[in-house]
C-alpha positions in Angstrom: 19.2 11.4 -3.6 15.9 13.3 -2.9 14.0 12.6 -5.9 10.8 12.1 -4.3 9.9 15.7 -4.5 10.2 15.8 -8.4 8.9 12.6 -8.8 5.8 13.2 -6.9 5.2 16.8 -8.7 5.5 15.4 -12.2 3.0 13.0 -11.3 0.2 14.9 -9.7 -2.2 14.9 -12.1 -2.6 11.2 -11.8 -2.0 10.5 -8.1 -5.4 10.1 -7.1 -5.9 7.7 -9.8 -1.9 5.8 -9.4 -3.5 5.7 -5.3 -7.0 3.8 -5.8 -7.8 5.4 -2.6 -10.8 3.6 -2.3 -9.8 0.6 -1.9 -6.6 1.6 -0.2 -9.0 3.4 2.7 -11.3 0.4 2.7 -8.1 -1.9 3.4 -6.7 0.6 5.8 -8.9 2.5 8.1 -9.7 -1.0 10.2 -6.1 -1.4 10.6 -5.1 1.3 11.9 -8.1 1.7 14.1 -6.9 -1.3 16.1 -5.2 -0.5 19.1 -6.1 3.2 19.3 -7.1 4.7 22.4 -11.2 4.4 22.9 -11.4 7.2 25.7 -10.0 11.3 25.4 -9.2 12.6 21.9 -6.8 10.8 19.6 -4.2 12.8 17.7 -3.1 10.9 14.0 -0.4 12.5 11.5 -0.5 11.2 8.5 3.0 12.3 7.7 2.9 11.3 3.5 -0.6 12.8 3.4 -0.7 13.4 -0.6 -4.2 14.4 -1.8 -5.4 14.7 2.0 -8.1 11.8 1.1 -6.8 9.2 4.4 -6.6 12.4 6.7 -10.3 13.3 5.5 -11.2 9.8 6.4 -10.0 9.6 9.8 -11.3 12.9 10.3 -14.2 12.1 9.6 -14.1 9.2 12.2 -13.6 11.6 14.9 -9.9 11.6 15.2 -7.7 14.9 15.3 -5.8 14.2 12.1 -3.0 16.7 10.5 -1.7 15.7 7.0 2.0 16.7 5.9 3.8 16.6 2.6 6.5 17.1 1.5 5.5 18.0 -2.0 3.7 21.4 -1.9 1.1 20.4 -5.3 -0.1 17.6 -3.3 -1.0 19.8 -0.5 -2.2 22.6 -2.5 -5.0 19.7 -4.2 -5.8 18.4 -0.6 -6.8 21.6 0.2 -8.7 22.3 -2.6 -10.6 18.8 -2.2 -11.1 19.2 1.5 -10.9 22.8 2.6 -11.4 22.1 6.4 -8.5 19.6 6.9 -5.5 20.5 8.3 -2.5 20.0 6.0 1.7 21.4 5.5 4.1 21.3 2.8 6.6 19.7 5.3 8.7 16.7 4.9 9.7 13.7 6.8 12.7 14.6 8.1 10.6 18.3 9.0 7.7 16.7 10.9 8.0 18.8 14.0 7.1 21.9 12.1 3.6 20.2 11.7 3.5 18.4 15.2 4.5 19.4 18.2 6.8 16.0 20.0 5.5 13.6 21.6 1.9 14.8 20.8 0.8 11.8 18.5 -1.2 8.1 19.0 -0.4 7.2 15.8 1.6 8.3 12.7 1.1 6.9 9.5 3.5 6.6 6.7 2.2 4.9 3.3 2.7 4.5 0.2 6.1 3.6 -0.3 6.9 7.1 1.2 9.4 6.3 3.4 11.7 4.4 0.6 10.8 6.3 -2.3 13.7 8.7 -3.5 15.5 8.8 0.0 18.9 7.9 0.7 19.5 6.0 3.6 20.7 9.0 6.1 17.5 10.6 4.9 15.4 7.6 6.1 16.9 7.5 9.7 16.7 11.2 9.8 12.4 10.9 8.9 12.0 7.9 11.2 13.9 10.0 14.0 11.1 12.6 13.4 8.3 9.7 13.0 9.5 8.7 16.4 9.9 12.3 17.8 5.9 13.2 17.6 5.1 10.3 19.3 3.2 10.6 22.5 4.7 7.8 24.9 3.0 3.8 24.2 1.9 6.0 20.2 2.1 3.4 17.5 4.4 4.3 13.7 2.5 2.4 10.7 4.7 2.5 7.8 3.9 0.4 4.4 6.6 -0.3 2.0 6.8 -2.7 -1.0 8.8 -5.6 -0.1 11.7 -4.9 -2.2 13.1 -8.0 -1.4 11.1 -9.4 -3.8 11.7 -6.7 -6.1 15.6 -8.0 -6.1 15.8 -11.5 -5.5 12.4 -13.1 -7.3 12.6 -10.5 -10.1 9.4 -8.9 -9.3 8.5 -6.4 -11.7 5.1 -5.0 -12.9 2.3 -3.9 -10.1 -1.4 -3.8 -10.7 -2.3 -1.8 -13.7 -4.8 1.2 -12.5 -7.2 3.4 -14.7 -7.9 6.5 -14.0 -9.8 9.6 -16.2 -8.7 13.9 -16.3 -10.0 16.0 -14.3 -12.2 17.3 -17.1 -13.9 13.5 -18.0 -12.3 13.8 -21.6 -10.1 10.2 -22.7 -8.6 8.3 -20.0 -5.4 7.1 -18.5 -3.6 3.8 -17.6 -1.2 3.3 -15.3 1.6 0.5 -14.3 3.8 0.8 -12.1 7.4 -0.9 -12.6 10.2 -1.6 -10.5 13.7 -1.8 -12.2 16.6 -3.7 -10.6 19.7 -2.2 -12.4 21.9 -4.0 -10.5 23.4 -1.5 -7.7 19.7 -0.4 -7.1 16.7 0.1 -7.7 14.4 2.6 -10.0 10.5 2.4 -9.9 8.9 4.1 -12.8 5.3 5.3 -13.8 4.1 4.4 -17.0 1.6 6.6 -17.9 -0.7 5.5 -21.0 -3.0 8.5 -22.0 -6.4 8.1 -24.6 -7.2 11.9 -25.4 -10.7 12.9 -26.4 -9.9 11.6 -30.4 -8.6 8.5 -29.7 -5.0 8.7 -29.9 -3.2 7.3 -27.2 0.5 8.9 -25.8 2.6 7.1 -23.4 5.2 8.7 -20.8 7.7 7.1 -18.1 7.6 9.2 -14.6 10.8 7.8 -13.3 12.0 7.7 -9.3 15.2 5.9 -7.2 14.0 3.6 -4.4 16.4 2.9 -1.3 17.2 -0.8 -1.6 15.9 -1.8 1.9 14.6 -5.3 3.1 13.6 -5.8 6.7 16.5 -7.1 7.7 17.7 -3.9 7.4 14.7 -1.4 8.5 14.2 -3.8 11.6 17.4 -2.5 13.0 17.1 1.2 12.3 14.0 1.1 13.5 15.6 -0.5 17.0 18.5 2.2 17.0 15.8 5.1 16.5 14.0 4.2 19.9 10.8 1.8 18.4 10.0 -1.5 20.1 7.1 -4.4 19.5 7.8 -4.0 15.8 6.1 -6.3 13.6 5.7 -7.4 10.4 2.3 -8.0 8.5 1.7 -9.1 4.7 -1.1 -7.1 4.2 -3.7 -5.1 5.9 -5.8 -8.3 7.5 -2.4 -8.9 9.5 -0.9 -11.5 7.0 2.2 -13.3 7.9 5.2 -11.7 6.4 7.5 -13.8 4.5 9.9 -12.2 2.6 10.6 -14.3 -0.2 7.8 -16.4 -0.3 6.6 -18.3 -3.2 2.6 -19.1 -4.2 2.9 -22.5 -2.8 -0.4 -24.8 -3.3 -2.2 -25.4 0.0 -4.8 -28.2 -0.1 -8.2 -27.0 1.6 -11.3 -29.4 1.0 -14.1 -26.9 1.7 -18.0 -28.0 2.3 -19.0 -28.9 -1.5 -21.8 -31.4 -0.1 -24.3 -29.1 -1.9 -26.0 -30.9 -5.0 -24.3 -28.3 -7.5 -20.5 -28.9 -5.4 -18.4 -25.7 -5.6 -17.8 -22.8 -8.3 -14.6 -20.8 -8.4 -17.3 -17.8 -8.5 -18.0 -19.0 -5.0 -14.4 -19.5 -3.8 -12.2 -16.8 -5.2 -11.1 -13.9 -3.1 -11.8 -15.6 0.2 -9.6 -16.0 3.4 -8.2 -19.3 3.6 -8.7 -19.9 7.7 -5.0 -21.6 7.8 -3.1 -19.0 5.1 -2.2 -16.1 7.5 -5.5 -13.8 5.9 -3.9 -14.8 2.3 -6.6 -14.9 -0.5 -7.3 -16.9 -3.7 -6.4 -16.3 -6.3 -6.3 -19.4 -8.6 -7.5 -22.8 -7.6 -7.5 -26.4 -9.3 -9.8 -29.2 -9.1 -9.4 -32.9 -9.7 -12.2 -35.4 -9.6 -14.6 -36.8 -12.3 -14.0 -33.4 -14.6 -9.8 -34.0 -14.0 -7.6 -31.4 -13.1 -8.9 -27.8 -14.6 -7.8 -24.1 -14.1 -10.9 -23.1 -12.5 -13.3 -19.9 -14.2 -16.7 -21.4 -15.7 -16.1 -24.8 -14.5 -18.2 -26.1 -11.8 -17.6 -29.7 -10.1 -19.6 -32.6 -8.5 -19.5 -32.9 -4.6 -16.7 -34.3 -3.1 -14.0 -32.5 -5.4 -10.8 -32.3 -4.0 -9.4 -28.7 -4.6 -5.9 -26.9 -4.3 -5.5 -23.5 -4.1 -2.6 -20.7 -5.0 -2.6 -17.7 -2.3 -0.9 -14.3 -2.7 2.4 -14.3 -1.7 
């Protein structure tokens, strides 16, 4: 079932762009800070490295970081982006050809990496390697989708990302979509390109996903050796619940203020009670009656209720 490597290569040109990384890294790097040791040098693998852009920034936070990738294009761009990092054309399941055992704080694993075009013996073989360049009390974070989600509420398009050639001429769109086809699931890569006239052309990048919930990866991840496994939502340390749906949560904030409250104020914030959850659509009822909030704006004392990311 190892797609992953054809996948990834047919998609290189727009990785960077399919990656955000900048708001990926800016969501990130604090997380996987915490916990880290803060005396001696601290050794990271970033073991789905890609375009080496998380291994530069860690590097450049004083950490000894080594990238590895399974697909060789990747690595051959990280390494023409950042000359001075250290990177390998090695898979999961070869980690130890990039780090010695038990020589790791922390490995990372992102980007759906771990799920992405593996069959399930494959997975426990890579998390076996994960495990095996570990330093004793070293920390695995892996981020997957939560495909339980994908299966049971139908979930289907990601955010759409834009992204422009190498060479500044027309631009590309891209949205991701997950396909349940019943036995499994397929993720593919719509990829909607503007060339430098105007015309637009549209191709489907297409990969198998292993059909894992946590239910099942909590277990492996037992029978490979981790322990003190949690679960976050996000990268704020959300609650993780699986199948949860936007439920409205009624949160009076301080609108004593002569003007009351805008949604221009109020959207994207942390809820303090919503498990690091944040708006993102709100109601109002008072004197104006219930709204969709955008230009409104209501009087003090407006009761409000708020939708939160799931």
């Amino acid at each position: 079932m190892a797609v992953e490597g054809r996948f990834l290569q047919t998609i290189a040109p727009y990785y960077d762009a399919w990656m955000d990384w900048d708001r990926r890294l800016a969501e990130e790097i604090p997380f996987l800070e915490q916990g880290l040791p803060t005396r001696g040098p601290v050794s990271i693998l970033d073991a789905a490295c890609g375009t080496g852009h998380r291994v530069r920034a860690l590097a450049d936070r004083g950490y000894e970081v080594i990238g590895a990738d399974g697909e060789s294009t990747l690595v051959d761009r990280a390494r023409e982006l950042y000359g001075d990092i250290e990177v390998y054309p090695v898979s999961l399941a070869e980690l130890t050809r990039a780090a010695k055992p038990g020589s790791m704080n922390l490995v990372v694993c992102g980007g759906n990496a771990a799920v992405l075009g593996r069959s399930r013996a494959e997975l426990e073989q890579a998390l076996s390697r994960m495990f095996d360049v570990l330093a004793p009390g070293g920390r695995l974070v892996m981020e997957m989708d939560n495909l339980a989600k994908v299966v049971r509420r139908k979930l289907r398009f990601l955010p759409l990302r834009q992204g422009r050639p190498a060479d500044g001429a027309g631009e590309w769109l891209l949205l991701g979509e997950y396909e349940w086809n019943g036995t499994g699931i397929l993720y593919h890569l719509l990829v909607f390109r503007r060339g430098s006239g105007g015309e637009w052309t549209m191709n489907v990048h297409s990969s198998e996903v292993l059909s894992l919930e946590h239910s099942d990866l909590v277990p492996m991840l037992r029978e490979t050796g981790f322990n003190d496994i949690r679960l976050y939502s996000d990268y704020v340390g959300g609650e993780f619940l699986p199948l949860e749906k936007r439920q409205p949560t009624v949160w009076p904030p301080d609108c004593s203020g002569a003007a009351g409250c805008s949604w221009d104020q109020m959207k994207g914030v942390v809820h303090p009670a919503a498990s690091g959850r944040r708006v993102v659509r709100a109601a109002f009822q008072g004197r104006c009656g219930w709204r969709w909030t955008g230009k409104y704006r209501c009087p003090p004392g407006t009761r409000w209720m708020w939708f939160f990311t799931g």
